[in-house]
Each structure stands twice: as C-alpha cells, then as structure tokens.
C-alpha positions, 0 to 999 in steps of 0.5 A: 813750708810746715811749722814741722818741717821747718822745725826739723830742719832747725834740728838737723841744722843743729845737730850737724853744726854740733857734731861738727864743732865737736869734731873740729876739736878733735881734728885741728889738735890731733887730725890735721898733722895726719892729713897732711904732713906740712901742717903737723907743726902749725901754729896755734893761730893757724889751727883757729884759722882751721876750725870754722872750715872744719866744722862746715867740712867735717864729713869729708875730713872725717872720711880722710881722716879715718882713710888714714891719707898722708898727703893731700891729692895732686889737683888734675886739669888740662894743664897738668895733664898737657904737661905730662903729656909733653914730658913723655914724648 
C-alpha cells in the first residue's frame, strides 16, 4: 500500500469518527426518546453508555432518526414466523 493511500484512509477514518462524535451528542440528548419511545427517560449513565455505539452506528441512527421511526422493528426468524403461523391455524 502507498504513503497517499495510506494517508487518505487516516483522513476519512478521521472524518467519519468526527462526524460521528458530533452526531452521538445530538442523538443521545435529543435523538434517542424519538427512536425508541422506552428510552425517552434513560438516565444520564445510560446515555454514555449509548454514545461510543452511536458514533460507530451513526449512518444508521442517522437514517432512522431522520425517517422519524417510533418503535424499534420486531425481529423475524424462524421461530417467530412458526409461532405465527400456529396462531392462525
């Protein structure tokens, strides 16, 4: 690998984990009670636990954020689908 493209991908390293610290502010005082309706009243220790994970994830928080989801999405898998599927019959 190059010195240049070594160095480019330090920048945009840099760049993402700086915009991610500045958006993990934003969503764990205001974005968090939006997303998902259970945390609307966390604690201040909760909302630290919540921003390292927050600036790693911000492009998909930012995408629900902006999408205005309420509720978190209801996993599916086999078991659930079974489940379902027992409870029409």
């Amino acid at each position: 690998m190059s010195i240049v493209v070594a160095i480019w991908i330090v920048r945009f390293v840099g760049l993402y984990l700086t915009l991610g610290a500045l958006f993990a502010l934003a969503f764990v005082t205001r974005g968090v009670g939006r997303i998902d309706p259970v945390a609307r009243n966390a604690s201040l220790g909760f909302r630290v636990l919540l921003l390292p994970g927050s600036a790693a994830l911000w492009p998909l928080l930012l995408k629900r954020w902006g999408l205005g989801a309420g509720a978190p999405p209801t996993e599916r898998n086999a078991h659930r689908d079974r489940a379902s599927e027992r409870g029409r019959k």
